[in-house]
C-alpha positions in Angstrom: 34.9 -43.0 -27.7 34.0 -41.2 -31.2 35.3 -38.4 -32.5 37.9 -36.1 -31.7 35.4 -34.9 -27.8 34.6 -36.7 -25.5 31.7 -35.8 -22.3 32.4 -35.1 -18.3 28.6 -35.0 -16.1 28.4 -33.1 -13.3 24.7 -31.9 -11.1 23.6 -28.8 -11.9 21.2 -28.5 -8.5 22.4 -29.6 -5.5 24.3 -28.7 -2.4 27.6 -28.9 -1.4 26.7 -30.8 1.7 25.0 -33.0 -0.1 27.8 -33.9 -2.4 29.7 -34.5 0.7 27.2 -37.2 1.7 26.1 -38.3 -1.3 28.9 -41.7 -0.9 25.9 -42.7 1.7 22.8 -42.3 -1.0 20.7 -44.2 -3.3 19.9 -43.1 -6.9 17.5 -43.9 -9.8 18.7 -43.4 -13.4 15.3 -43.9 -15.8 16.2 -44.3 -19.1 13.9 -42.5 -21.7 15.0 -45.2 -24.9 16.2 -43.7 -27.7 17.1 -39.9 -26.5 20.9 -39.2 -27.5 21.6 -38.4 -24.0 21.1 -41.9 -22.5 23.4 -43.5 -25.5 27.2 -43.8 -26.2 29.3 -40.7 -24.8 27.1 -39.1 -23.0 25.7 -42.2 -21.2 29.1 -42.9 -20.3 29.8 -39.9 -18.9 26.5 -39.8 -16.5 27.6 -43.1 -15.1 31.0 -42.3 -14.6 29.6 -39.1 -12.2 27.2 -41.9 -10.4 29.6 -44.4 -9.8 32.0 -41.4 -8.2 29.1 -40.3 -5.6 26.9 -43.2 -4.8 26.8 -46.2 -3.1 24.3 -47.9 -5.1 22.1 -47.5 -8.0 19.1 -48.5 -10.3 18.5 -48.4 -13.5 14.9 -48.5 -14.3 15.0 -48.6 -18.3 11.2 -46.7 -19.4 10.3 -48.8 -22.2 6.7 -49.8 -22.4 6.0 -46.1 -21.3 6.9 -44.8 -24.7 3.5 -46.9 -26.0 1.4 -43.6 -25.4 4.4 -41.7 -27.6 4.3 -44.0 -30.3 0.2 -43.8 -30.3 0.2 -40.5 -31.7 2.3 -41.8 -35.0 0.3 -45.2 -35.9 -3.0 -45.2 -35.4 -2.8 -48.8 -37.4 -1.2 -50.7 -34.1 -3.2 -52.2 -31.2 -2.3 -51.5 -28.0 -1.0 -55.1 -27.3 1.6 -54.5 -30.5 2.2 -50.9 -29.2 3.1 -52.4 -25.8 5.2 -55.4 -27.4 6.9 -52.4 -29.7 7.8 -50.1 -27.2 9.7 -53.0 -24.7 11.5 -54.5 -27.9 13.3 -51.1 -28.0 14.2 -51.5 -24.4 15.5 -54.7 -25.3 17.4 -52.9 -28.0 18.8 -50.2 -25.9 19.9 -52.5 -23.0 21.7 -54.7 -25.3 23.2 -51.4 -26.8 24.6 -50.1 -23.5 24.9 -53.0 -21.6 28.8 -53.2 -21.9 28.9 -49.4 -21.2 27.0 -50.1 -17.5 29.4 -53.5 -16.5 32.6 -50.6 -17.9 31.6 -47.4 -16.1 29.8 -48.9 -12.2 31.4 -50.6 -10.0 29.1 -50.0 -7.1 26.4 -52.6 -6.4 24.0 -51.7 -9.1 20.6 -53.7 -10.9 18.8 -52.9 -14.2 14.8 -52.8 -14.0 12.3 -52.2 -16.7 9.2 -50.2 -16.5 7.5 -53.7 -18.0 8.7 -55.0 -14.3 5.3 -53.2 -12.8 3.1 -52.3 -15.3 -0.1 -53.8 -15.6 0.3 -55.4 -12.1 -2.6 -55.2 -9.6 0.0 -52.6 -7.7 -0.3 -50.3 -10.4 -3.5 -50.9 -11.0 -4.4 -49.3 -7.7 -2.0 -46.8 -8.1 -2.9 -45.2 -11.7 -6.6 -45.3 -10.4 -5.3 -43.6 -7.4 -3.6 -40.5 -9.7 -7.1 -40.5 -11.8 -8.7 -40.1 -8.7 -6.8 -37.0 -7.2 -6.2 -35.4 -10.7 -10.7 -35.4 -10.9 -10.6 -34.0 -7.1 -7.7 -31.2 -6.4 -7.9 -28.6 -8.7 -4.3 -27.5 -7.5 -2.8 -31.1 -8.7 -5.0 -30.6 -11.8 -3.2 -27.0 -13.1 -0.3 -29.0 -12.5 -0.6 -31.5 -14.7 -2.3 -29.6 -17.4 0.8 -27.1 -17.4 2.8 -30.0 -18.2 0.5 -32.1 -20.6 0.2 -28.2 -22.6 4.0 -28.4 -22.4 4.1 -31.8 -24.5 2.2 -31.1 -26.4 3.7 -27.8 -27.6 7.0 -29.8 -27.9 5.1 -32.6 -30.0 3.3 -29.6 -32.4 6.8 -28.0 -33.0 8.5 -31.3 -34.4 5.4 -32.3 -36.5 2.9 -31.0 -38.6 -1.1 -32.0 -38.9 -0.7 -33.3 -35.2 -4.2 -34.0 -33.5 -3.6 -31.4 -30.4 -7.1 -33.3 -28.8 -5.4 -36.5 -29.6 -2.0 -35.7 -28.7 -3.1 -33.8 -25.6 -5.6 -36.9 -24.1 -2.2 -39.5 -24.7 0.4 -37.1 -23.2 -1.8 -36.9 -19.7 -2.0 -40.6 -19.8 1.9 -40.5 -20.1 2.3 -38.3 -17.0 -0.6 -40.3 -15.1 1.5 -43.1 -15.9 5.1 -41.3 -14.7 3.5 -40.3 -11.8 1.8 -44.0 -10.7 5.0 -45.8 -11.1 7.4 -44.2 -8.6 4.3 -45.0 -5.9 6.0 -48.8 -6.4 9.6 -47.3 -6.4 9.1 -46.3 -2.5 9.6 -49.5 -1.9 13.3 -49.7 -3.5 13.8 -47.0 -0.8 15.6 -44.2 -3.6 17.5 -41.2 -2.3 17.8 -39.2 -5.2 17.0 -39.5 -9.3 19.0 -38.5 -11.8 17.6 -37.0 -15.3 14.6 -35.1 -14.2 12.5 -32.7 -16.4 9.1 -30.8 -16.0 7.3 -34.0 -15.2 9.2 -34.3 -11.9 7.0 -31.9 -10.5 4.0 -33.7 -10.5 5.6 -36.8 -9.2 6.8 -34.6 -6.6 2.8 -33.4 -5.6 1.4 -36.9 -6.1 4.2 -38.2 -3.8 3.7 -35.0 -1.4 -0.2 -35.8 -1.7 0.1 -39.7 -1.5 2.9 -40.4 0.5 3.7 -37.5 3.0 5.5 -39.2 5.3 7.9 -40.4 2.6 7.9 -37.6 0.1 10.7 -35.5 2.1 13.0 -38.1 1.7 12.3 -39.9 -1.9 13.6 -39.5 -5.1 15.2 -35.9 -5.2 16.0 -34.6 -8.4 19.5 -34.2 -9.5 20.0 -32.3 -12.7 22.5 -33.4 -15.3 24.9 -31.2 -16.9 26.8 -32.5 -19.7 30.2 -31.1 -20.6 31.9 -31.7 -24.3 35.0 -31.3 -24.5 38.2 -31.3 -27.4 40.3 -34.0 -27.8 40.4 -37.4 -26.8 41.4 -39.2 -23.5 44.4 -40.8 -24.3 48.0 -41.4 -23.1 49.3 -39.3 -25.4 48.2 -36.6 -23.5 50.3 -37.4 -20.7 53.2 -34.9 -20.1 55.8 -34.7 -17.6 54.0 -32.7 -14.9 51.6 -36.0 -15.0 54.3 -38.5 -14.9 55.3 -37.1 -11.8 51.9 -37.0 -10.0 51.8 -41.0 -11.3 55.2 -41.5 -9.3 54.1 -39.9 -5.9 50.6 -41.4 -6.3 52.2 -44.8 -7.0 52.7 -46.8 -3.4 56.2 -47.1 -2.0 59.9 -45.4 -2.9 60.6 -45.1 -6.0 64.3 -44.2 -7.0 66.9 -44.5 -9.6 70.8 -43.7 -9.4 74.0 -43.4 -11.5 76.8 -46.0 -11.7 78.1 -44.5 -8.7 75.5 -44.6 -6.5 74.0 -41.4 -6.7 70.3 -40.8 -6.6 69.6 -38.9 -10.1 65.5 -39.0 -9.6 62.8 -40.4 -7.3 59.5 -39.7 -6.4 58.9 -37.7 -3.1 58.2 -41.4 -0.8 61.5 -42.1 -1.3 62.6 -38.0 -0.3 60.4 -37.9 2.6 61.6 -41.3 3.9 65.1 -39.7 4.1 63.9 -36.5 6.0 63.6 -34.2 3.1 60.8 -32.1 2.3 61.3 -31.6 -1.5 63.0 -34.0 -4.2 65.4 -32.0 -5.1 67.7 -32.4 -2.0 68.1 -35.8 -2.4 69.3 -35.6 -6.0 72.9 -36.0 -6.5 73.4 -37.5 -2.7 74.4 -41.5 -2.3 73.2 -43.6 0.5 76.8 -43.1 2.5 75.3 -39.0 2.6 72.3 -40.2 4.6 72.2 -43.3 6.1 74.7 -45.6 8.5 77.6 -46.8 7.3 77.2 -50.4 7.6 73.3 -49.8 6.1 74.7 -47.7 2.9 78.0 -50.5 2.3 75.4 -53.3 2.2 72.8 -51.3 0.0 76.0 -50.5 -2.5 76.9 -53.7 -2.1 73.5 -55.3 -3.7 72.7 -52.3 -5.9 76.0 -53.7 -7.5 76.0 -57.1 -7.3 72.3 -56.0 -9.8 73.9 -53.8 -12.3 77.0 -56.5 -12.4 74.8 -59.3 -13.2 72.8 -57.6 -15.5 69.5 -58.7 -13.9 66.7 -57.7 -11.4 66.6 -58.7 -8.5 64.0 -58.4 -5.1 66.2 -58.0 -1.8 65.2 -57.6 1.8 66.8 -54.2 2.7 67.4 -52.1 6.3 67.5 -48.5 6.9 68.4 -46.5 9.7 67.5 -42.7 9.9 67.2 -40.7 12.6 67.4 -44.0 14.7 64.7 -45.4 13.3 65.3 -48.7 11.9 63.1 -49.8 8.5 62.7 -52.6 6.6 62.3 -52.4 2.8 61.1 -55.2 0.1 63.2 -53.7 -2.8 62.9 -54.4 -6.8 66.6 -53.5 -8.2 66.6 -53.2 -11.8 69.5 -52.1 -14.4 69.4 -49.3 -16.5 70.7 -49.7 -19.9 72.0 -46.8 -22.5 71.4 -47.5 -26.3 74.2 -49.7 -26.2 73.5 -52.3 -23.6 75.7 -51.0 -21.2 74.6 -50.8 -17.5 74.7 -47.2 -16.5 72.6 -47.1 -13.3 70.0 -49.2 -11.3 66.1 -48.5 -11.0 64.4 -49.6 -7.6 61.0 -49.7 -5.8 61.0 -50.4 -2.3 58.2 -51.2 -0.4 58.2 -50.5 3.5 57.3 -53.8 5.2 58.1 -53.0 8.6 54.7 -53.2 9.7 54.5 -56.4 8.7 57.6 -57.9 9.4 56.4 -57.3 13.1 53.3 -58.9 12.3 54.9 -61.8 11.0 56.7 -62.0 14.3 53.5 -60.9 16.0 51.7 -63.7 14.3 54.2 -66.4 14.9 53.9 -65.7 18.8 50.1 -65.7 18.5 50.5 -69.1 16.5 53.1 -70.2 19.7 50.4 -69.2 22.0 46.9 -70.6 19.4 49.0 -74.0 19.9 48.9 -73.7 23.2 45.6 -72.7 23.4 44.5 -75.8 21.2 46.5 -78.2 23.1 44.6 -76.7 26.5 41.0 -76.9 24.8 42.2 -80.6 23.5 43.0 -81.4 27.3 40.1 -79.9 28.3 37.6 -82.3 25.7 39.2 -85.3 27.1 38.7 -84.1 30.5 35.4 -83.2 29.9 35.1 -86.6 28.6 36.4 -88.1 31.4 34.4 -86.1 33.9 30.9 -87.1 32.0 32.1 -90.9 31.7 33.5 -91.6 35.4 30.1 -90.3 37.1 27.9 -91.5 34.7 29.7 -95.0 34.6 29.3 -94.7 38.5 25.5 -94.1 39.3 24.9 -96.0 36.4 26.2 -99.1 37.5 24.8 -98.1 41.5 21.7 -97.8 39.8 22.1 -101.5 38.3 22.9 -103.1 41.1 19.8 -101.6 42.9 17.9 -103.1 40.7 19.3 -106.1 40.1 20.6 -107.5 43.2 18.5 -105.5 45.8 17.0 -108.3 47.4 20.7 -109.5 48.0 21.9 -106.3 49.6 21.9 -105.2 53.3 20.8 -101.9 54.2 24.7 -100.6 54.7 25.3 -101.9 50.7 21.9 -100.1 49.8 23.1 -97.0 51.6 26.6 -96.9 49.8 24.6 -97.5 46.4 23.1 -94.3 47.0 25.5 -92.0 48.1 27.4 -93.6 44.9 24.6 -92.4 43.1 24.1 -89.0 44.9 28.0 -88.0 44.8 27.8 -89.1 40.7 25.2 -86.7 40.6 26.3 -84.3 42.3 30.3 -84.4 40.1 28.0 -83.7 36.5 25.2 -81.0 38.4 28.7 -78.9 39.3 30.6 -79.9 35.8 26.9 -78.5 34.0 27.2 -75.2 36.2 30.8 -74.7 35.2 30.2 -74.8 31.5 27.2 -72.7 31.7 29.0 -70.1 34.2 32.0 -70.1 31.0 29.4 -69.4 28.8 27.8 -66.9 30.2 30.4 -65.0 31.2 32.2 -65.2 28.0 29.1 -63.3 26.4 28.4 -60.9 28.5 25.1 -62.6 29.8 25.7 -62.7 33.2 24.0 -60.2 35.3 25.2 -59.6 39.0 23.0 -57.9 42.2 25.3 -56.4 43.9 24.1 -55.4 47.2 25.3 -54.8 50.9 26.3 -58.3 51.8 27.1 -59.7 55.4 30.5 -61.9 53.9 30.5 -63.6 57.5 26.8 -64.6 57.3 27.7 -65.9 53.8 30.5 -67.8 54.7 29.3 -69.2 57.6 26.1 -70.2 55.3 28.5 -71.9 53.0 30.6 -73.9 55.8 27.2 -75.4 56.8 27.0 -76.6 53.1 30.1 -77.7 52.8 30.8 -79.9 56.0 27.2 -81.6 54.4 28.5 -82.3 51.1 32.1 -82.4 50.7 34.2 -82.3 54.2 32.7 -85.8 55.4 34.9 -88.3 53.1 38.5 -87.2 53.7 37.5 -86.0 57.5 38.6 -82.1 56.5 37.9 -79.5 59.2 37.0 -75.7 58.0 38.0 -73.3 60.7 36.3 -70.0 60.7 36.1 -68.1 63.4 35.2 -64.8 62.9 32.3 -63.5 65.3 32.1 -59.9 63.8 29.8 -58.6 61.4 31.5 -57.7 58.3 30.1 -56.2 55.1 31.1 -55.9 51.2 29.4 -55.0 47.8 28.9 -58.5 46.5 26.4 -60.7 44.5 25.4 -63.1 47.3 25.1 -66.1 45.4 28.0 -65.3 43.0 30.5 -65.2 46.0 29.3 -68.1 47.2 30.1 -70.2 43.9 33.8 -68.5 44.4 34.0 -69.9 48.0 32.7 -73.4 46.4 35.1 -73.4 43.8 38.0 -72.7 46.2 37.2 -74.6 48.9 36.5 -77.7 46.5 39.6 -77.6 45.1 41.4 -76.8 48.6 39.4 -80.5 49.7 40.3 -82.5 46.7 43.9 -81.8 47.1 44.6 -81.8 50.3 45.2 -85.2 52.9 42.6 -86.5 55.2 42.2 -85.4 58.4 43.5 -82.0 57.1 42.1 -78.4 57.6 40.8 -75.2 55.2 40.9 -71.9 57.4 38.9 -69.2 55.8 39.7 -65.6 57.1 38.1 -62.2 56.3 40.1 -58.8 56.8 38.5 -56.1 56.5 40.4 -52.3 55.7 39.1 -49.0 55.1 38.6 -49.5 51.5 38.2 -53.1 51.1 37.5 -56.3 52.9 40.2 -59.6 52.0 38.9 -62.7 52.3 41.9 -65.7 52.3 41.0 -69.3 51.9 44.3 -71.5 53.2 44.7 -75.4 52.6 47.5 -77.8 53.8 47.3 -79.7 49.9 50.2 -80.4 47.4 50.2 -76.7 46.5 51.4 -74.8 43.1 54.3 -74.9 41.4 55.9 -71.3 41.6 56.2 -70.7 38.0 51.9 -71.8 37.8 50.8 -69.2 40.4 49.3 -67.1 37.7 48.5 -69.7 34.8 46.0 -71.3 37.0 43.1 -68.8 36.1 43.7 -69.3 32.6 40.8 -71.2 31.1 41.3 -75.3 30.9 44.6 -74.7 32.4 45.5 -77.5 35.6 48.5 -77.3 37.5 51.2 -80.3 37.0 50.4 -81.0 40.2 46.7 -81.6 40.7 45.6 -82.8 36.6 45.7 -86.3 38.0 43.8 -88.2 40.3 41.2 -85.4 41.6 39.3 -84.8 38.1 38.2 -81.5 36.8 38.4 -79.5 33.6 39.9 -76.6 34.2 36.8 -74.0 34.7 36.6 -73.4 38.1 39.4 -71.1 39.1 38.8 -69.1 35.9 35.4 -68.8 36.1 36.3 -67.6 40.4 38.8 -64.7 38.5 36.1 -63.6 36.5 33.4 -62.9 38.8 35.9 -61.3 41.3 37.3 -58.9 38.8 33.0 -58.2 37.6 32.7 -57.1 41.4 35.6 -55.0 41.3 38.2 -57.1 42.9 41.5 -58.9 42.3 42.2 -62.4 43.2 45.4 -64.1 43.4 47.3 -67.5 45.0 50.1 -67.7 47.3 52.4 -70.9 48.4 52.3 -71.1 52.1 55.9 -71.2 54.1 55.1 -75.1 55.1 53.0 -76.9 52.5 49.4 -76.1 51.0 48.4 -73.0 49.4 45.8 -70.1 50.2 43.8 -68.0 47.6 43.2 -64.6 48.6 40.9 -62.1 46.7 39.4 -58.7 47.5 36.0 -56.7 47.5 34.8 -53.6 47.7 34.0 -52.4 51.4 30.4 -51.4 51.5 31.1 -48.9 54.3 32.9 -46.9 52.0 30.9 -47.5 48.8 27.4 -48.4 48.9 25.4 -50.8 46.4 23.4 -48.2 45.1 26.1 -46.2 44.2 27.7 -49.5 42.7 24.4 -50.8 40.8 23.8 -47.4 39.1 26.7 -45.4 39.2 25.9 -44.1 36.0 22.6 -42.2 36.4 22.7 -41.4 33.0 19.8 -41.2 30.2 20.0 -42.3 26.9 18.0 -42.2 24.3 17.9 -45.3 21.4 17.4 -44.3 17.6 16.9 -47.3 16.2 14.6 -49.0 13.6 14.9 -52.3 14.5 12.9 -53.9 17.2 15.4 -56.3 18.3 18.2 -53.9 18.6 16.1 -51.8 20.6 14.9 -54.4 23.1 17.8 -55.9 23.3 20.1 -52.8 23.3 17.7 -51.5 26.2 17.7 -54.4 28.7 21.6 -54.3 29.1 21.6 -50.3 29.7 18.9 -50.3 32.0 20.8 -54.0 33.6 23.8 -51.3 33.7 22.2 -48.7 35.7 21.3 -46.0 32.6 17.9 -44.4 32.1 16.7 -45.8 28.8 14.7 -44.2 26.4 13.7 -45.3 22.8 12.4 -43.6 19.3 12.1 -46.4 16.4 12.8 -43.5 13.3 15.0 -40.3 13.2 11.7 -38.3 12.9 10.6 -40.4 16.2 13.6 -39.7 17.8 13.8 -35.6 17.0 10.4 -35.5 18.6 11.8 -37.0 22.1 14.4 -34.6 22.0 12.2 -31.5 21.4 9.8 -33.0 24.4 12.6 -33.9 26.8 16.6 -32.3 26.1 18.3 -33.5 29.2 19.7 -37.0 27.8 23.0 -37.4 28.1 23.9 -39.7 25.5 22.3 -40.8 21.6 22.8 -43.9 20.5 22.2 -43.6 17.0 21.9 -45.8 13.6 22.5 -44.9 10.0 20.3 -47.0 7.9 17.3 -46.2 8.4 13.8 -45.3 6.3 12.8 -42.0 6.1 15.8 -40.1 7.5 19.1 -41.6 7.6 21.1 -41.7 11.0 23.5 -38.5 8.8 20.3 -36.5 8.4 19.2 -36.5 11.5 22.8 -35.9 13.2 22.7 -32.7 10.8 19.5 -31.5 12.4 20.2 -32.6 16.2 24.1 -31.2 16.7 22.8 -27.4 16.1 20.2 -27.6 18.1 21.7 -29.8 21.3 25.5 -29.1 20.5 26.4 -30.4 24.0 24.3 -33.7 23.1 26.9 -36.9 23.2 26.1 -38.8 20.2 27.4 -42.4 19.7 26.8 -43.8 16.2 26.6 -47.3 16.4 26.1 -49.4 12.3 26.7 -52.2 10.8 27.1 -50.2 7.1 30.2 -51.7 5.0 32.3 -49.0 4.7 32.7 -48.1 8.4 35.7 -46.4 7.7 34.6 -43.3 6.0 31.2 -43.3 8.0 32.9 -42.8 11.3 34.8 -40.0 9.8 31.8 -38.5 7.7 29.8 -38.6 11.3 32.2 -37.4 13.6 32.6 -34.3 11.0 29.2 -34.1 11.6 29.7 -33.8 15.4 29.1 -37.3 16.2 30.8 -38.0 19.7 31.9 -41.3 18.4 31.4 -44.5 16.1 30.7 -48.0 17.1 30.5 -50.8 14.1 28.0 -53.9 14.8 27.9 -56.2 16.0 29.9 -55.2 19.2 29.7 -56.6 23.1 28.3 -54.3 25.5 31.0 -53.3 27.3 32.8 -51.9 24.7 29.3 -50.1 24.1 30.2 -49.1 28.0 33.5 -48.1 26.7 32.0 -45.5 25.3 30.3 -43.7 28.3 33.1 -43.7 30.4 
């Protein structure tokens, strides 16, 4: 700062609802080098006011422009020095402000120069294009006249003997110029420019002319009003009505008291934390006047082992009011009187409640990420284990076939074979696993649920069973259920949950054993139990068994596996609706029992597209569209899909009887706020979900939903809590 002023900025035309959403906006600041109102104070004070209300900005400094200025005055330069001239001054004036710009923004920002496009082949189009339409519309030809007759009334009032002919043929290339360049700047994608004059009309008809689909939404002009005020802004203004605003505004409790313990000042935190509504009632009161007993005897206690000592100290403190307990982080300090002598203490506490439970929260998650690690650990050197034993096994079948077949009977060839078959077999149903985890885990796995016979199904999976697995350890399954019975289910879903079972069941139980499978149906929903005579579960397992690589003590050894099966089962049960659980049996074995819907009483259609509900999709990018629209219409919603706000208006205007809009924010054109602004009158009932991946999510979700937004989603997200949303 200069002088004894200094400059505030403010917009002299524009809406208060745009202010409001201005945080979400682009703007352009061009720079006409060497005006007093792009240098030192008043600079300062326009960026100030830009980096308050936007998000972004661009500086485009318009230095080579001022060639068809500096024409006028020296007839004695070529155009190539004229052009060289001109961008030296940018250089100048960057170099000049460049510390005020790195000062004053701290939102993302980037400096361009008007050298940047002129005399590219864009703009070489683009001028030829302004030509063109300034020989052909008459109505964009008064336009431009007006303002070339206003520069050069300006020039003839600043200096004498000026050639008007002269003066007037330069000043139209100026605006021809002005009016070319921001046909490039639709490509920065600029809300709003700051600094217009006269000439931002004909930028506004050559865009409107040019570019109608982007003019509506491109470079808005925002007026500048510069404010000079007396004084300088400096601390010393600072009095005692300011001080106090700095101690509220200042985080935490802030607090100091006399010798004897009584508060003498503190900011309102530290008030309000003790139930009062003003400072004032806390003044003159000690700790023993509000809180417990013990609390206040050890807070005196430490405020005077710091006023004793003569230093500060930090101290974990506890406060109970109103029985709630707090934990403080406190700062003690002494306070001193002109002569050295301790009179009082000064503290800050910080509340740190919050995170002492998140320290403890944290150290459980840690407890349970160990355990996690030591499962997925276990679960590598099982995997291991399960790719190595098969492998090793077919692989050396497969080298004795080869090498030694001439040597083996038809018995030997046969057990080669089935070595081979069974080897194949362990990886094909290891693969599945890992794939089914996958899938699951992401959300990609899609179910048909239908009206499913369960005894057809299990009979159809007893006849695969006793042909793959029973043989070896002569196990029996007994079903015998003769009666139709249906549920909602996903036929070949259910099936891998009566393989995974039954598997299991097999592996761990003796020879010559059974596995009875039951189904019992009720009026709501049919229970199907799977019951072994095996080792069974340890009591305190029953549950832990569905968590993912888990294995019960009792079956990690011998059998193999990796701990994917059972989880995997839990999964798709609780995807169909159902719970599934495991019980001990009185005598020895086990039996899993889990539960689906009854399709008397709940049909698949209703289950497959319970929703019945359309959307619509506002959305500029293709992917998020597709993508976006395959798991709606996967979950039973009517999709529908507009690629631009304008786009997606239109639908609405054709067809109002959506019941939900999923909409974005960043988008060309019209933004996802714009478009909320023009939908929400028109459809108030409309449900509209934003769904963006902008950075500051935060005050978008609360700008929207002021806006009328039904609610805000941040990407990237999994579907279901998309589905969350519709519920």
């Amino acid at each position: 700062m200069s002088g004894n002023f200094y400059y505030t900025a403010n917009f002299t035309n524009c809406t208060k609802e745009e202010r409001d959403y201005f945080k979400s906006k682009t703007c352009l600041v061009t720079i006409s080098v060497g005006q007093a109102y792009h240098e030192d104070e008043k600079f300062e004070a326009t960026l100030n006011l830009v980096n308050e209300r936007f998000r972004k900005c661009l500086i485009i400094v318009a230095d080579t422009l001022q060639q068809h200025t500096l024409s006028l005055y020296h007839d004695d330069k070529s155009k190539d020095e004229l052009f060289d001239w001109s961008y030296q001054l940018g250089t100048e004036w960057i170099e000049r402000n460049r510390r005020i710009i790195e000062k004053e923004l701290k939102i993302p920002y980037e400096i361009k120069r008007w050298g940047n496009w002129f005399g590219n082949e864009r703009y070489a189009q683009d001028i030829e294009k302004v030509r063109e339409l300034y020989s052909r519309n008459s109505h964009y030809r008064n336009i431009i006249d007006d303002i070339v007759q206003t520069f050069v009334q300006r020039l003839e009032s600043r200096t004498t003997g000026l050639d008007s002919k002269k003066a007037s043929s330069h000043s139209r290339e100026y605006i021809f110029e002005e009016c070319a360049m921001p046909l490039q700047w639709i490509d920065e994608a600029l809300d709003y420019e700051l600094y217009p004059f006269i000439r931002n009309d004909a930028i506004t008809e050559t865009l409107k002319l040019l570019e109608p689909k982007k003019e509506k939404h491109f470079l808005r002009p925002l007026g500048i009003k510069l404010k000079k005020h007396q004084g300088t802004k400096t601390l010393n203004a600072i009095d005692e009505l300011f001080i106090k605003d700095i101690l509220n505004t200042l985080p935490g409790h802030i607090y100091w008291k006399d010798r004897h313990g009584s508060f003498v000042g503190c900011n309102l935190a530290q008030a309000q934390a003790f139930g009062f509504k003003k400072i004032s009632s806390l003044i003159g009161k000690s700790d023993f006047d509000i809180a417990d007993y013990n609390v206040a005897m050890k807070t005196r206690e430490n405020d005077l082992q710091v006023m004793n000592s003569g230093r500060t100290q930090a101290l974990e403190e506890t406060a109970t009011i109103n029985g709630k307990r707090t934990v403080y982080i406190s700062n003690k300090s002494p306070i001193k009187d002109s002569n050295g002598s301790v009179v009082g203490i000064l503290g800050v506490s910080i509340d740190i409640t919050e995170q002492k439970k998140l320290g403890e929260q944290l150290q459980q998650k840690t407890q349970e990420l160990k355990k996690a690690l030591s499962a997925k650990t276990e679960f590598l050197n099982n995997i291991s284990h399960e790719i190595r034993t098969p492998v090793a096994g077919f692989s050396m079948a497969a080298d004795n076939l080869m090498t030694c077949w001439n040597n083996l009977n038809e018995q030997q060839k046969f057990d080669m074979v089935k070595v081979i078959a069974k080897s194949a077999e362990r990886i094909k149903n290891l693969s599945m696993h890992l794939i089914d985890a996958i899938k699951l885990r992401d959300d990609q796995q899609v179910f048909n649920i239908q009206k499913t016979n369960l005894t057809s199904l299990v009979a159809d999976f007893i006849d695969e069973a006793n042909a793959l697995y029973t043989k070896e350890k002569n196990i029996s399954i007994i079903f015998n259920e003769d009666r139709d019975i249906y549920a909602d289910a996903d036929y070949e879903s259910i099936g891998q949950v009566l393989r995974n079972i039954v598997i299991n069941a097999i592996k761990y139980s003796p020879e010559n054993s059974s596995v009875s499978i039951k189904i019992n149906p009720d009026q709501h929903q049919v229970q199907v139990e799977i019951r072994d005579e095996g080792v069974g579960i340890a009591e305190t397992e029953l549950d832990a068994v569905f968590n993912q690589f888990y294995q019960s003590a009792r079956t990690k050894t011998g059998a193999g596996g990796v701990g994917l099966g059972l989880n995997i089962t839990k999964q798709i049960i609780e995807q169909h609706g159902g719970k599934i659980w495991v019980e001990n049996n009185e005598d020895k074995g086990c039996k899993f029992i889990f539960t689906l819907r009854n399709s008397d009483t709940t049909t698949s259609e209703t289950l497959n597209n319970k929703n019945h509900k359309k959307v619509l999709i506002i959305d500029d990018d293709e992917l998020i569209l597709s993508s976006l629209t395959l798991s709606l219409i996967a979950h039973g919603f009517d999709v529908s899909t507009a690629s631009s706000g304008i786009d997606g208006i239109n639908t609405l205007e054709k067809c109002s009887s959506f019941d939900f809009v999923i909409l974005d924010i960043m988008m060309p054109e019209m933004d996802g706020f714009e478009v909320l602004k023009i939908i929400k009158p028109k459809w108030p009932n409309l449900k509209v979900l934003i769904h963006s991946g902008i950075s500051n999510a935060a005050e978008a979700s609360k700008t929207v939903k002021d806006l009328g937004a039904y609610t805000f989603i941040k990407k990237p997200y999994k579907i279901k809590e998309l589905l969350a949303c519709f519920s």
